[in-house]
Residue, then its C-alpha position, 0 to 999 in steps of 0.5 A: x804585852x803591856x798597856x798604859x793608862x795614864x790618870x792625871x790629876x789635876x783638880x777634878x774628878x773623873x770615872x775611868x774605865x778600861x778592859x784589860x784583856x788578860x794584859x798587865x796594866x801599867x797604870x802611870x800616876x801623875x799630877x801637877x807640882x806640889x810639896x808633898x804627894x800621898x797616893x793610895x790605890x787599893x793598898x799601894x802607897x806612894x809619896x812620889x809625884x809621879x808613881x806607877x801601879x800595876x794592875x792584872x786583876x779585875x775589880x774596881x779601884x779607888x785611886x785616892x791623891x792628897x797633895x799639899x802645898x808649900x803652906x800645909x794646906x791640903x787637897x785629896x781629889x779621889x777617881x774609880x777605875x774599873x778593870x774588866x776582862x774584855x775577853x769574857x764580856x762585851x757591851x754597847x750601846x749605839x748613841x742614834x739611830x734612824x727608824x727611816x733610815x739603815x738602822x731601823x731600831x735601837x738596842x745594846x748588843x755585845x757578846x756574853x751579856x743578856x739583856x734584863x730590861x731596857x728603859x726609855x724615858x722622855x726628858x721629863x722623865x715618862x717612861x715611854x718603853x719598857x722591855x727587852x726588844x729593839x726600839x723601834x722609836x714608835x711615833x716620838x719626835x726625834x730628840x734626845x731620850x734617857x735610856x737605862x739598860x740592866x743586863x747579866x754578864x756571863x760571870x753573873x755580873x748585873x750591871x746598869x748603864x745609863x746613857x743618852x740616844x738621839x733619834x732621828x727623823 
């Protein structure tokens, strides 16, 4: 079974990420009208509007568009996209929780990962805990903190997320 991923460009850029769970991606290429299109993703070259690539590996890829319009001027707008097999790995990192409440204390969990270090910070950016255990909010005020997350994934992969949690008083 295939799955389509649609990246429009348009004129900004974004970062994409997807797992691919051992399934082809048809990843469909599409921008506005313009006179001359040049994609570039990884080696795969277009000079149509619309093109279609398809991905069945993991990695990361620079999907690259120029366009031109009916005066010659040019633009090139450039996107990641990374490509992981879920079935190996999974991570998430919940965005609240309640220390009152059902979900006593934070941390990111998921399958075949450890967790190397976690940091929070406050939003003048004190380092406010370091470790690998849940969080459990100490006596902070609820808000809005910055945490950053290091962690190994099964395939030796160490990857940083970084990321905004709210806790709520």
């Amino acid at each position: 079974m295939r799955f389509t991923l649609v990246l429009l460009f348009l004129c900004y850029s974004i970062i994409a990420q997807i797992n691919y769970c051992d399934k082809d991606i048809i990843i469909n290429l599409t921008t506005q009208t313009a006179y001359g299109y040049n994609w570039n993703v990884d080696g795969f070259i277009s000079t149509e509007q619309d093109a279609t690539l398809v991905v069945n590996r993991e990695g990361s890829f620079i999907v690259e568009l120029e366009i031109t319009n009916e005066y010659g001027c040019t633009s090139i707008d450039k996107r990641i996209l990374f490509v992981d097999n879920c079935k190996e790995w999974t991570y998430y990192a919940p965005n609240a929780f309640v220390p009152d409440g059902t979900n006593k204390t934070w941390i990111p969990v998921g399958e075949n990962i450890t967790i190397d270090m976690i940091r929070i910070f406050t939003r003048e950016g004190q380092v406010i805990f370091e470790g690998v255990s849940e969080w459990d909010g100490g006596e902070f005020m609820g808000g809005v903190y910055v945490y950053t997350c290091d962690y190994t994934t099964i395939t030796g992969l160490k990857l940083r997320d970084l990321g905004r949690v709210t806790l709520v008083r």
